[in-house]
C-alpha positions as CSV (number, residue, x, y, z in Angstrom):
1,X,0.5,-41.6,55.6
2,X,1.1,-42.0,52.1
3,X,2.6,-38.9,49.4
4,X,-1.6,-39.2,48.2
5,X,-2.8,-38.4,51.4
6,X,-0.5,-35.7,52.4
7,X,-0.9,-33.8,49.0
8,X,-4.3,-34.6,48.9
9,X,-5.2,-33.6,52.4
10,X,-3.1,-30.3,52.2
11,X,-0.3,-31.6,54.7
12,X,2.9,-30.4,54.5
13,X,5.8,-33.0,54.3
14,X,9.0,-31.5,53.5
15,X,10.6,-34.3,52.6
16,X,7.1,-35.5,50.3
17,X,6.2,-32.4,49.1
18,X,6.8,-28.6,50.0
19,X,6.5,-24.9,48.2
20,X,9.2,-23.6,45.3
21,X,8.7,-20.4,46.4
22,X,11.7,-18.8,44.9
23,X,9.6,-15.4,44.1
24,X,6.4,-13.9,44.0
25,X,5.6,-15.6,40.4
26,X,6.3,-18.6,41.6
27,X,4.2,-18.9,45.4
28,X,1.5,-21.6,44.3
29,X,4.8,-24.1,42.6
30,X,5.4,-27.3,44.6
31,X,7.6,-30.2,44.0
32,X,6.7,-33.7,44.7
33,X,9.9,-35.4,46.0
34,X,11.1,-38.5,45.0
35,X,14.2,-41.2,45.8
36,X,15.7,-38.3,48.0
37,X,19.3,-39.3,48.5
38,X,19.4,-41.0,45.5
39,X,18.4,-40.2,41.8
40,X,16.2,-37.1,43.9
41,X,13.7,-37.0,41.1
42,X,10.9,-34.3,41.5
43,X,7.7,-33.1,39.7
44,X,6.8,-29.8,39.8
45,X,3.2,-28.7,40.4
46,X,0.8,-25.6,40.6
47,X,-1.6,-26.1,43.1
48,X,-4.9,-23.9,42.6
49,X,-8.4,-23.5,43.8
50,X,-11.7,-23.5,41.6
51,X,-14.1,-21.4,41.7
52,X,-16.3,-24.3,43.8
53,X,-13.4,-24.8,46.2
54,X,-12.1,-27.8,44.7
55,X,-8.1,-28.0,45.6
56,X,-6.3,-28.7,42.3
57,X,-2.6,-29.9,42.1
58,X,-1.2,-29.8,38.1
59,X,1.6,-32.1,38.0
60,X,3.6,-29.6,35.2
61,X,7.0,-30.8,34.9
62,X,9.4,-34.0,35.3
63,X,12.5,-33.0,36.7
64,X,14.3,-36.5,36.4
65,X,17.6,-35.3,38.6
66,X,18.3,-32.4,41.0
67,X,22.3,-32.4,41.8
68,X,22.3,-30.2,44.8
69,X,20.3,-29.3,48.0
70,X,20.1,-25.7,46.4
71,X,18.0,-24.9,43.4
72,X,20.1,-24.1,40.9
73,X,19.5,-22.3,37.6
74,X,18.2,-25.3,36.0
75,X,15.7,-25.7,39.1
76,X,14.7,-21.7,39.3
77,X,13.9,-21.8,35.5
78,X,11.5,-25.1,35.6
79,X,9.9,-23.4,38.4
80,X,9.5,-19.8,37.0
81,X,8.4,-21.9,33.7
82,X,5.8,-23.4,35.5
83,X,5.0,-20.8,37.8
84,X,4.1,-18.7,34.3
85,X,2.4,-21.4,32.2
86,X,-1.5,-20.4,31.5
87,X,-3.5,-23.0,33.2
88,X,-7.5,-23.0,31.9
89,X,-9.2,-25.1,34.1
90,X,-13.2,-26.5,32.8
């Protein structure tokens, strides 16, 4: 199954693509994973729903590096950034 699928599907893949869920602001932030191991870039998302139903996943932020298995203070303030961005959706 491919990272579309699983995302798109609603499957959860820790090693793909799992919850940020740091704090309560924060419990609809995801990260896609990418190159774990290796450069371990990640973009973080806010999955929502429409008012129809339609499952949305807003890719928000490019996080080019993570350094540790731990989110540190540069990973808990790109997700509480992107946990608090305004997101109109048409």
């Amino acid at each position: 199954m491919t990272a579309e699928e699983i995302i798109l599907e609603g499957y959860r893949n820790c090693d793909l693509y799992d919850k940020e869920d740091i704090n309560e602001h924060c419990k609809d932030v995801t990260a896609m994973k990418f190159f774990k191991g290796r450069e371990n870039a990640r973009i973080y998302c806010k999955e929502m729903t429409t008012p129809k139903g339609t499952r949305l996943v807003i890719a928000a932020v490019l996080h080019p590096g993570k350094k540790s298995q731990k989110n540190s203070q540069i990973e808990r303030n790109i997700i509480n950034r992107v946990g608090g961005y305004e997101y109109e959706i048409d």
